[in-house]
N, C-alpha and C positions, 0 to 999 in steps of 0.2 A: 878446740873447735871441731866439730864434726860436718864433714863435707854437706854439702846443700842437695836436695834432689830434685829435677825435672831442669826444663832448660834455663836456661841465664843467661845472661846479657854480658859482657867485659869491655872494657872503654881503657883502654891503654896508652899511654902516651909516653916516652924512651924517652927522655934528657940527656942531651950529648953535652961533654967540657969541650967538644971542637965542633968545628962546622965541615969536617971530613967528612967524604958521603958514605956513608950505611945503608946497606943490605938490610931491609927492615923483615926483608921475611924470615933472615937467621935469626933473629930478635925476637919474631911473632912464636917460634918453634919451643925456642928455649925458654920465654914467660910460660908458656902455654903447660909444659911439660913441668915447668917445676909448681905450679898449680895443683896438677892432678894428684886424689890424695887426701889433699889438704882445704881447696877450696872447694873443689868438687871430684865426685869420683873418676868420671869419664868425661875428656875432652869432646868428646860427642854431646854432651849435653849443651854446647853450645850454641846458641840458636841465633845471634847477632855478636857480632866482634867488632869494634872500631880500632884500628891502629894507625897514630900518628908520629912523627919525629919532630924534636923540639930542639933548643939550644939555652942551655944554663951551665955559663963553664964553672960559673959558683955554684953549682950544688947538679953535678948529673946523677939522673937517679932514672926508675922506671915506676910510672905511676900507675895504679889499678884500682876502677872501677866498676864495681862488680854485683849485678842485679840482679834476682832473679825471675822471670818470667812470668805470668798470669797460667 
């Protein structure tokens, strides 16, 4: 896959197995960064980010959706 260019949109949403409260900004750093790269070059190309916290102790995961821009 070769990274995308100009801005983009990310819709994230962190599925926790507990209902322990999380620091979603350590969460937002570390999605963010293991993106760069791969999804797109520069975390700067972000131009809208939504980040949510969820609860699924059957299956926690971190979901990404990821658009890009006009």
């Amino acid at each position: 896959m070769t990274p995308v260019e100009g801005d983009i949109a990310l819709d994230i949403t962190l599925y926790f197995g507990t209902k322990r409260k999380a620091d979603l900004d350590n969460f937002n750093k570390l999605s963010l960064d293991a993106l760069t790269g791969i999804v797109y070059e520069d975390d700067s190309q972000i131009a809208e980010l939504t980040l949510r916290r969820a609860h699924d102790k059957a299956s926690p995961r971190i979901k990404i959706d990821i658009s890009v821009q006009p």
